[in-house]
N, C-alpha and C positions, 0 to 999 in steps of 0.2 A: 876202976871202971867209972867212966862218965856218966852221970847222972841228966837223963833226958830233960829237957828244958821245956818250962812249962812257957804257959802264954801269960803274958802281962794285963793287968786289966784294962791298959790302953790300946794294945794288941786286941783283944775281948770286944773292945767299943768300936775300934776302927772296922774289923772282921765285921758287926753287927750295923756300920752306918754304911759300909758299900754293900751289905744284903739287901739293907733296905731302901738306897739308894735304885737299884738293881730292879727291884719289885716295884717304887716308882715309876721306872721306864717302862716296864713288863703290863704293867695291868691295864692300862687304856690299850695295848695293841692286842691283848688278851679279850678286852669288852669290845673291843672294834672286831675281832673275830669271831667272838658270838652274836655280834649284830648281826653279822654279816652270813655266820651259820644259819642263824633263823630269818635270813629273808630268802636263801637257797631253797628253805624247807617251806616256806608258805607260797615261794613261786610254784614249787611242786604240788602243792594241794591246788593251785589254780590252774597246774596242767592239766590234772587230775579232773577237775570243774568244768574245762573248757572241753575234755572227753564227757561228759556227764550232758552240757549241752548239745552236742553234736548228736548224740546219740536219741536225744529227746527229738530235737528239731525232723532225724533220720524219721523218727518214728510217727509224723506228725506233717509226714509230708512236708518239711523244709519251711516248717513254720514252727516261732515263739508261743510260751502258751498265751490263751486269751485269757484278757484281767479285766474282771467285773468290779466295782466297789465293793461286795459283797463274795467273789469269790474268784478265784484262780491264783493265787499266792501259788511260786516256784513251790516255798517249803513243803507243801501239800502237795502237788500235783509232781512232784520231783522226789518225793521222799521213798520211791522203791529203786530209784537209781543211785540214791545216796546213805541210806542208813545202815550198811551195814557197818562203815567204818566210821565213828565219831571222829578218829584223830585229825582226819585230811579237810574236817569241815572249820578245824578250829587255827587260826595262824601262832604261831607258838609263841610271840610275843605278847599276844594277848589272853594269856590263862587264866586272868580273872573273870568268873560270871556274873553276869548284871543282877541273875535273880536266882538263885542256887536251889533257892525252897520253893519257886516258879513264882510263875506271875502273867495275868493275861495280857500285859501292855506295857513289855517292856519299855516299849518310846518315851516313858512317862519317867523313865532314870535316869534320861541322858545318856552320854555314854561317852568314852576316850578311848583312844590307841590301846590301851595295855587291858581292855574290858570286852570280853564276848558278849552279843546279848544272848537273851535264855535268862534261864528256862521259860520256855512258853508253853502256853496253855495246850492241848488236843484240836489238831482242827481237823477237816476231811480225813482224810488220807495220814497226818500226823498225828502221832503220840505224844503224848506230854512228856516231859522230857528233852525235847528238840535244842540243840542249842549251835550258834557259827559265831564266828568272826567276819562272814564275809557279807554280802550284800549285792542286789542285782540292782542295774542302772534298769527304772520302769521303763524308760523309753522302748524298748528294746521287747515290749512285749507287743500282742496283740491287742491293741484296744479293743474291748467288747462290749464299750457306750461311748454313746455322742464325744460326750466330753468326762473324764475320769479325774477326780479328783482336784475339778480346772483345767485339767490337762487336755486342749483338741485331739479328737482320733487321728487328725490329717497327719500329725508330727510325730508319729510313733513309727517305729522302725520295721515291727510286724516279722520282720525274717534276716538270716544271716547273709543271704544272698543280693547283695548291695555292692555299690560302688562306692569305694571309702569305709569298710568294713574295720579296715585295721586303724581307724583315729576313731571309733567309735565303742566306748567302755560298757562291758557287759555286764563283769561281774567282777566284786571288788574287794580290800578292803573297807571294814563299814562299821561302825559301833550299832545300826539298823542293818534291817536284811533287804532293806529296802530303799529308793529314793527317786526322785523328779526332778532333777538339778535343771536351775534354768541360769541361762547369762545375766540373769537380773538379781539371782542369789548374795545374799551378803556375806562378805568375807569373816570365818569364826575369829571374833574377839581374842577368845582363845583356845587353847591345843584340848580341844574335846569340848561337849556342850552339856553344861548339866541342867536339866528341867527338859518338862517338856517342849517343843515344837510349835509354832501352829499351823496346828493342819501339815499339809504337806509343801510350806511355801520353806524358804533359805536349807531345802533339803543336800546340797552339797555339804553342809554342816557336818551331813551322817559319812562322808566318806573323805572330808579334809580334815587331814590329824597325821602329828608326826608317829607313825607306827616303824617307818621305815629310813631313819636318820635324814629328813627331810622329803618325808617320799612314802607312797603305799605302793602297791603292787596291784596287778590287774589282769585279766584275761579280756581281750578286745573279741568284736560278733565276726573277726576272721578266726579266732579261737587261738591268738597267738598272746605269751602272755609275757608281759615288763614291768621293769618301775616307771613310776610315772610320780614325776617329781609335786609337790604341793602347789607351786605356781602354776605349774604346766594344766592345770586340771583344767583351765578355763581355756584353754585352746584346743578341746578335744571339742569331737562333734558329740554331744550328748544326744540331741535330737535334732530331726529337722530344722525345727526351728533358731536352735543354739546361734548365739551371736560369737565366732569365737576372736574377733578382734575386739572386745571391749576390756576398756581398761580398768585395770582394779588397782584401789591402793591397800597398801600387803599391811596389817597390823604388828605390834612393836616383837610375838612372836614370830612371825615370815619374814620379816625386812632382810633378815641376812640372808635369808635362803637361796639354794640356788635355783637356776631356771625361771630368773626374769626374764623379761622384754622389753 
């Protein structure tokens, strides 16, 4: 009887260089699939967001809330239409929290793509506890002074019922839950901004970051919701007054990106 024939240890080695040969090819179409899985799943929290708006606006007689310096934050006045489910607030690429043992001002960490802010303090209506991934364009509220934060009442958006509703970003990707982007904004040096701000001037900072393979995601004030590429950001209407042909030059992280002009 013939005796079964083993494997050789160059058999052994070659067997072992085309597995991992194999695994080479396999693994970047493998991470390009879970990009690609977790931008499906935070588009869907932004369906989910863009239903959570509608519903406020319904209730409110077809108007944004009104924002005081001193009071009407979404997080607060929105938080019995949103707390029941923490998962849908947070975008799954971004599982790290800015401040995990809280903090009353998170803006003061910075913040990048891959970082929730939160925990934040108790305000009105919010619990301590509170934490997103996401963040609302201010434009898009109701001014309720002259001028907010520098910002004229005349330029704010006040309601979803507009002409040009769908190039107008409501609610977004954000390392803030908040921001005032103007055409005069400076482009982030780099992919996430650490320290704090001032004030609320180069507030596109809080929502340009690669979270989404050159790209964030968005619910527009039609409540319809896409990528929206990191170049492209400055061609949306932000607010009335947004300049959106002004030209930017793209730093040494954006220069390849796509959705130039």
């Amino acid at each position: 009887m013939q005796k079964p024939r083993a494997f050789t240890l160059i058999e052994l080695l070659v067997v072992i260089a085309i597995i991992a040969l194999l695994m080479s090819i396999l693994m970047p179409a493998l991470s390009r699939v879970r990009k690609q899985a977790r931008g499906v799943v935070c588009q869907s929290n932004l369906k989910q967001w863009g239903q959570i708006w509608a519903m406020y606006c319904d209730d409110n007689n077809g108007f944004m809330p009104t924002r005081k310096s001193d009071h009407g934050r979404w997080i607060d006045l929105l938080y019995r239409y949103y707390q029941k489910d923490p998962k849908f607030r947070v975008c799954p690429v971004a599982s790290k929290i800015a401040a995990p043992e809280g903090a009353t001002d998170t803006l003061t960490l910075g913040g990048d793509a891959v970082t929730s802010w939160g925990i934040v303090a108790p305000s009105g209506e919010r619990p301590v506890g509170t934490w997103g991934s996401y963040g609302i364009n201010g434009w898009t509220y109701v001014c309720g002074d002259e001028v907010l934060y520098g910002k004229p009442k005349a330029f704010f958006w006040k309601t979803p019922n507009i002409k040009g509703a769908a190039q107008v970003p409501l609610f977004l990707d954000g390392w803030f839950w908040c921001g005032w982007p103007d055409d005069t904004d400076s482009v982030p040096v780099v992919d996430g901004r650490e320290g704090r701000l001032s004030g609320d001037t180069d507030s596109m900072n809080r929502f340009c970051m690669n979270r989404h393979s050159q790209a964030i995601n968005a619910v527009f004030l039609d409540y319809s919701v896409r990528k929206v590429w990191l170049k492209e950001m400055w061609r949306l209407k932000w607010s009335k007054r947004f300049d959106t042909d002004v030209v930017k030059e793209w730093p040494d992280w954006m220069a390849g990106f796509k959705g130039d002009y």
